[in-house]
N, CA and C of each residue as an Amber inpcrd file, in Angstrom:
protein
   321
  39.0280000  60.0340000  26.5830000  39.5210000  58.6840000  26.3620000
  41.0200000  58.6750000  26.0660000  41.4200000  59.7770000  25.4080000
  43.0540000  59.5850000  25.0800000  43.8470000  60.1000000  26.7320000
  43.0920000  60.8530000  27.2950000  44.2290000  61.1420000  28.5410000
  44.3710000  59.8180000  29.0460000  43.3340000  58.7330000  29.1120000
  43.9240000  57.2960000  29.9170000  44.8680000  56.8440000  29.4010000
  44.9290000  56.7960000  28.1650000  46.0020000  56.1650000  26.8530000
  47.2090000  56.7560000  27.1480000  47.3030000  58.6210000  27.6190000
  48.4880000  58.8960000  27.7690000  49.2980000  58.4530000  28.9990000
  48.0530000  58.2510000  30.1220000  48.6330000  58.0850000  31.4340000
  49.2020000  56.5790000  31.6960000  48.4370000  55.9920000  31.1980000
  48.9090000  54.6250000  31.2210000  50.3940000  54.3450000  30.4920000
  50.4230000  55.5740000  29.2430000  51.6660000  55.1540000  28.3810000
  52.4910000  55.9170000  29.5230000  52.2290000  56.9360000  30.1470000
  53.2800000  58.0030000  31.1650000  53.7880000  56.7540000  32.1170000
  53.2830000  56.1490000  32.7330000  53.3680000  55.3330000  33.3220000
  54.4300000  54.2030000  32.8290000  54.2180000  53.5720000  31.6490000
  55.3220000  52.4230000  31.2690000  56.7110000  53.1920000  30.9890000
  56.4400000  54.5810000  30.6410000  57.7920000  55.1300000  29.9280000
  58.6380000  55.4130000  30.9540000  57.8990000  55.8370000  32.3530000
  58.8620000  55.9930000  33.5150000  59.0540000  54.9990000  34.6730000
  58.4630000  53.7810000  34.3280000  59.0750000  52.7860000  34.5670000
  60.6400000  52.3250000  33.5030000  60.5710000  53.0500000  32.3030000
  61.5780000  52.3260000  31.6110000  62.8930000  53.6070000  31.7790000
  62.0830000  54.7870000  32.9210000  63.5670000  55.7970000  33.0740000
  63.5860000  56.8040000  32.1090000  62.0080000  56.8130000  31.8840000
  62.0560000  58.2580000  30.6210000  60.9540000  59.3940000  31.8610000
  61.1830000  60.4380000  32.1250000  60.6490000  61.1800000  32.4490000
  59.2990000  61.8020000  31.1820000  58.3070000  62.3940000  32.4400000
  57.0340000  62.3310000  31.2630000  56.0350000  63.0300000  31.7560000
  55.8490000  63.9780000  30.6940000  54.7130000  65.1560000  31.0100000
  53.4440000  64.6870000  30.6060000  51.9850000  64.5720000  30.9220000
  51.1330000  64.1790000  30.3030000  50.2260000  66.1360000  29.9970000
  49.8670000  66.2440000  28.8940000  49.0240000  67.5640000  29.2290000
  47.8300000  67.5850000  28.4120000  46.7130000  68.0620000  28.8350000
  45.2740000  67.9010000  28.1680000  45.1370000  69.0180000  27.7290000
  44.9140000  69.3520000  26.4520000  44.5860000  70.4870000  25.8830000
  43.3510000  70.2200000  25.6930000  41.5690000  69.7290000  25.5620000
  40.8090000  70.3600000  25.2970000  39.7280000  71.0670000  24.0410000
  40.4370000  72.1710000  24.4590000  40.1860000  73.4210000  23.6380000
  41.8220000  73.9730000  22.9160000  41.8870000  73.8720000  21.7470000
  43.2810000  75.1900000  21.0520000  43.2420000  75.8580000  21.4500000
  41.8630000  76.3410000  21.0550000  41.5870000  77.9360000  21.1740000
  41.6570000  78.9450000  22.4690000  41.1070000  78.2200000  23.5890000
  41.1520000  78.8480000  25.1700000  42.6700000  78.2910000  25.2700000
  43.3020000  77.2800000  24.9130000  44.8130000  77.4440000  25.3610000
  45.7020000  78.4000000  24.9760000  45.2940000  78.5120000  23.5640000
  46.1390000  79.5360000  22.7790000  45.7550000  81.3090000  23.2630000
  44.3890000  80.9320000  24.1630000  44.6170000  82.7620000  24.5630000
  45.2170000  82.9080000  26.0100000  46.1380000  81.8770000  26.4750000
  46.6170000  81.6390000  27.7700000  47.8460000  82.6330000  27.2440000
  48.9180000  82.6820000  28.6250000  49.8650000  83.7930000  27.9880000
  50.9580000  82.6160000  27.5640000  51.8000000  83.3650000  26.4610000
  52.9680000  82.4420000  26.2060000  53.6600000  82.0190000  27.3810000
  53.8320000  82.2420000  28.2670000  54.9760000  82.0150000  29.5780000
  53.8120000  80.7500000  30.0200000  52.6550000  80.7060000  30.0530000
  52.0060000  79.7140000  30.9880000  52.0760000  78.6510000  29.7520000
  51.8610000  79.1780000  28.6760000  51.7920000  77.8390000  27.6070000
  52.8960000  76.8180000  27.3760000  54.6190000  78.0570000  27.5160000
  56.0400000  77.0720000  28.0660000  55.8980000  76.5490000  28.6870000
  55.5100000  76.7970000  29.8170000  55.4740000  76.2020000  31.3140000
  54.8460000  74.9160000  31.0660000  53.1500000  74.8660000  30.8400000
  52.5490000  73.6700000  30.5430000  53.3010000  72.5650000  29.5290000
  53.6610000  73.5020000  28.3940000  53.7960000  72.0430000  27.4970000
  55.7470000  71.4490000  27.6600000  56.0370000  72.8740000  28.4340000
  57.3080000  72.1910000  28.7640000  58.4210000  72.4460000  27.3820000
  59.7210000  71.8460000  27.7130000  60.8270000  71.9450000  26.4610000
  61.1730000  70.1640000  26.4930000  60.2380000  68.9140000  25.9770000
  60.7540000  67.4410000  26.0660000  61.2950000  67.7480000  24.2800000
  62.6250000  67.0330000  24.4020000  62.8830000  66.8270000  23.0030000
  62.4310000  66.0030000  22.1590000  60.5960000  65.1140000  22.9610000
  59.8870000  64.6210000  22.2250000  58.2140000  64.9710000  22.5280000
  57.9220000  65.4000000  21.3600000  56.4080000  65.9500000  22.0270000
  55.2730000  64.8570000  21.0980000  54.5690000  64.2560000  21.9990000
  53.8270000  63.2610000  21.6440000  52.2470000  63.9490000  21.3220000
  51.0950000  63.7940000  20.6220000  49.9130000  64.3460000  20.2520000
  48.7730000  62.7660000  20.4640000  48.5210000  62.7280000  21.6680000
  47.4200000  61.4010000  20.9670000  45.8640000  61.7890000  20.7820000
  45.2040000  61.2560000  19.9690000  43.8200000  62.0440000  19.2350000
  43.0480000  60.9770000  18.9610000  41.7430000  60.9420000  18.8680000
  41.0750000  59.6190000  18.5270000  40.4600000  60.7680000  16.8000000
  41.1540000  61.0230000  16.4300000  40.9230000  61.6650000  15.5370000
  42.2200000  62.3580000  14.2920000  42.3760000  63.4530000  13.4650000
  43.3080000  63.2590000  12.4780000  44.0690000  64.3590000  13.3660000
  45.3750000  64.3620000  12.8920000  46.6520000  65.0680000  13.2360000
  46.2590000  66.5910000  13.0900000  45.4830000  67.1040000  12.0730000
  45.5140000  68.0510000  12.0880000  45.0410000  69.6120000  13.1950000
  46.2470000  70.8860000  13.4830000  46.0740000  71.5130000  14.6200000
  47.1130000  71.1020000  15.3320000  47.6490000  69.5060000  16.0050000
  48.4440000  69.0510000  16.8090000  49.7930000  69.7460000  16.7040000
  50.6370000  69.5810000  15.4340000  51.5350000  70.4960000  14.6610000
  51.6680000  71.9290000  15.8330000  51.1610000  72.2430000  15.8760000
  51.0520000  73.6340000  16.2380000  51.7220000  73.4480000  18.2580000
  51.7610000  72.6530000  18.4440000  51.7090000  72.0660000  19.9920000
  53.1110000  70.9490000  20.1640000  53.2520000  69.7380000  19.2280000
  54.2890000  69.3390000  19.0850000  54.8900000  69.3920000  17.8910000
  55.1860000  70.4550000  17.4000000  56.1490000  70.8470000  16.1960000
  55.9910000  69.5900000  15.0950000  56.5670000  69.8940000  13.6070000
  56.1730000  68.8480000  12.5280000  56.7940000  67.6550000  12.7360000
  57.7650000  67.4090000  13.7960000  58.9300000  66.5580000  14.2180000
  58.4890000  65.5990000  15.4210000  57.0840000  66.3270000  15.9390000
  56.6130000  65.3540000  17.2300000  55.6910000  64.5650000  16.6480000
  55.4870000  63.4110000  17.1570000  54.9930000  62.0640000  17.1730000
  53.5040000  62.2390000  17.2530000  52.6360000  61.7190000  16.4920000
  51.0970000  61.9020000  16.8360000  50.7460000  60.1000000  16.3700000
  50.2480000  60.2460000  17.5460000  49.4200000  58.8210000  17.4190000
  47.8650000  58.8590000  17.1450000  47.7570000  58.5940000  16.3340000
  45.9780000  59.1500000  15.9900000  45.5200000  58.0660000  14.7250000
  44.4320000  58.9500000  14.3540000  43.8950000  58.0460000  13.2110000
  44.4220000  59.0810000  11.8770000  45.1580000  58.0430000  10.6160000
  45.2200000  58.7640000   9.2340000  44.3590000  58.3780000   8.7180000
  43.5770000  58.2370000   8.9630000  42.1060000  58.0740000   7.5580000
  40.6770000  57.5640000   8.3700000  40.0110000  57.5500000   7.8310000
  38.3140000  57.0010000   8.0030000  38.1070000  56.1030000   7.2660000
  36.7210000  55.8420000   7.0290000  36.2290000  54.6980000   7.0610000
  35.6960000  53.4330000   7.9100000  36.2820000  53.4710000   8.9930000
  36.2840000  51.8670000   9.5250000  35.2930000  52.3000000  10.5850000
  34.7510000  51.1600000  10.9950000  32.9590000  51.1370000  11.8420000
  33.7090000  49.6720000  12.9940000  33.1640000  50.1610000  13.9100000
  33.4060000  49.2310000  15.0040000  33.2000000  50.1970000  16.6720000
  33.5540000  49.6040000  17.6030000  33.6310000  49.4870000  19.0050000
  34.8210000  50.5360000  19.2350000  34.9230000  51.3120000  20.2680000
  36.0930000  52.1150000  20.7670000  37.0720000  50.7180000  21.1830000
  36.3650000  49.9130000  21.4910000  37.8840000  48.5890000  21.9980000
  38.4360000  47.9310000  20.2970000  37.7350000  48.5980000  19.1080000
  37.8960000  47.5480000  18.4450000  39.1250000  48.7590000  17.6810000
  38.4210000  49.9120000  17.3650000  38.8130000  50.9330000  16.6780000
  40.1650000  51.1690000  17.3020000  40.3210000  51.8650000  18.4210000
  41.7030000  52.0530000  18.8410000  42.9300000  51.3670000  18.0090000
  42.6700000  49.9320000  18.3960000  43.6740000  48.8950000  18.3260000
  44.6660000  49.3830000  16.7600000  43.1450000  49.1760000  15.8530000
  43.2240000  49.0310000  14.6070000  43.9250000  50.2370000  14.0480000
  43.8330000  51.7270000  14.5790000  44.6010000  52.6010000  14.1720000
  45.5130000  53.1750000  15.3910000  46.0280000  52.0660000  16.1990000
  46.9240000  52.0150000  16.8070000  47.0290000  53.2350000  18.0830000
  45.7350000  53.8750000  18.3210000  46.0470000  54.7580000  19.0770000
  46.0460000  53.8270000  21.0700000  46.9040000  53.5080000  21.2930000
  46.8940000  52.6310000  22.3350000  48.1230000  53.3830000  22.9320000
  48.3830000  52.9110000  24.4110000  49.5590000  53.3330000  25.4320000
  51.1910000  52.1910000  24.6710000  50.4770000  51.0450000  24.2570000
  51.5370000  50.2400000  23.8140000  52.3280000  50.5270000  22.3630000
  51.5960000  51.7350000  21.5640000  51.8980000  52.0700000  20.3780000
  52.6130000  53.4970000  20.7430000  51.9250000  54.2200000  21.8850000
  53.1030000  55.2570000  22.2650000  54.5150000  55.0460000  23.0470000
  54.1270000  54.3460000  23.5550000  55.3460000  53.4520000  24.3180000
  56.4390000  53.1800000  23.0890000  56.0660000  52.5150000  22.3690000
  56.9360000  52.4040000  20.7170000  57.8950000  52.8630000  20.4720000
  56.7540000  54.0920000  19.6670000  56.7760000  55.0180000  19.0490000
  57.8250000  56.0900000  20.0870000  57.7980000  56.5030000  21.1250000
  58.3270000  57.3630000  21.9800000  59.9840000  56.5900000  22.0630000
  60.2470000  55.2980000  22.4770000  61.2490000  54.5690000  22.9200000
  62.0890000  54.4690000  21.3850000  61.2620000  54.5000000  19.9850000
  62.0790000  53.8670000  19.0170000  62.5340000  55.3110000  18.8970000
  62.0900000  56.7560000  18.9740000  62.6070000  58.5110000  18.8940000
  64.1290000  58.4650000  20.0330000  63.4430000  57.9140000  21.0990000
  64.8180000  58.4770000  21.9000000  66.0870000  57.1800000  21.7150000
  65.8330000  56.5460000  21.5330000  67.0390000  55.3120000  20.6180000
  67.1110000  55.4630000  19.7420000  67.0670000  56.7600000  18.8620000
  67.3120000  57.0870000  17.6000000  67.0060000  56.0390000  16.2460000
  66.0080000  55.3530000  16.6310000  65.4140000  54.5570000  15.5250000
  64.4400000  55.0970000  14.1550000
C-alpha cells in the first residue's frame, strides 16, 4: 500500500522538477545481505531520503539517515478504514509532496 503512496507522490514531485527515486525494501534483512555496491546503487546519493510506512519509524533510520523524512504513523491507538487511517496520520502522496518540497526550500 505505501509503494502507491510513493509513486503517486514520485509522480507530483517530478512534475514540480524534482527528480525521484521510488525503492521498495520489503525485507531489511535480505536487503542488508545484498552487497554494499548494489545497496548504493539502489538507494542512490538524493540529499533527501524519504521512508513511507503504514507503521512506526523504527529500522527506517538505518536507510534514510536520522535527517531523512519518514512519513508514517507516531503512535497507536486509532481504529478505522485504511481510507480513514492514512489521512489521519498523514501517511498520503500529498503529505510527502509537503514534506519533501518544504526540505528542498529549506523550510
Amino acid at each position: 500500500s505505501e509503494v502507491g503512496i510513493a509513486l503517486a507522490a514520485r509522480e507530483a514531485l517530478e512534475k514540480h522538477g524534482h527528480p525521484t527515486r521510488v525503492v521498495s525494501v520489503p525485507c531489511f534483512e535480505l536487503f542488508d545481505k545484498q552487497s554494499a555496491d548494489y545497496r548504493k546503487k539502489t538507494i542512490g546519493n538524493a540529499p533527501i531520503k524519504i521512508a513511507i510506512e503504514a507503521g512506526i519509524r523504527q529500522g527506517w533510520d538505518y536507510f534514510i539517515g536520522t535527517d531523512g523524512i519518514f512519513i508514517g504513523m507516531t503512535g497507536f491507538g486509532a481504529s478505522g478504514t485504511i481510507e480513514q487511517l492514512y489521512p489521519h496520520f498523514g501517511i498520503t502522496a500529498e503529505a510527502t509532496v509537503k514534506a519533501a518540497e518544504a526540505r528542498l526550500h529549506g523550510e
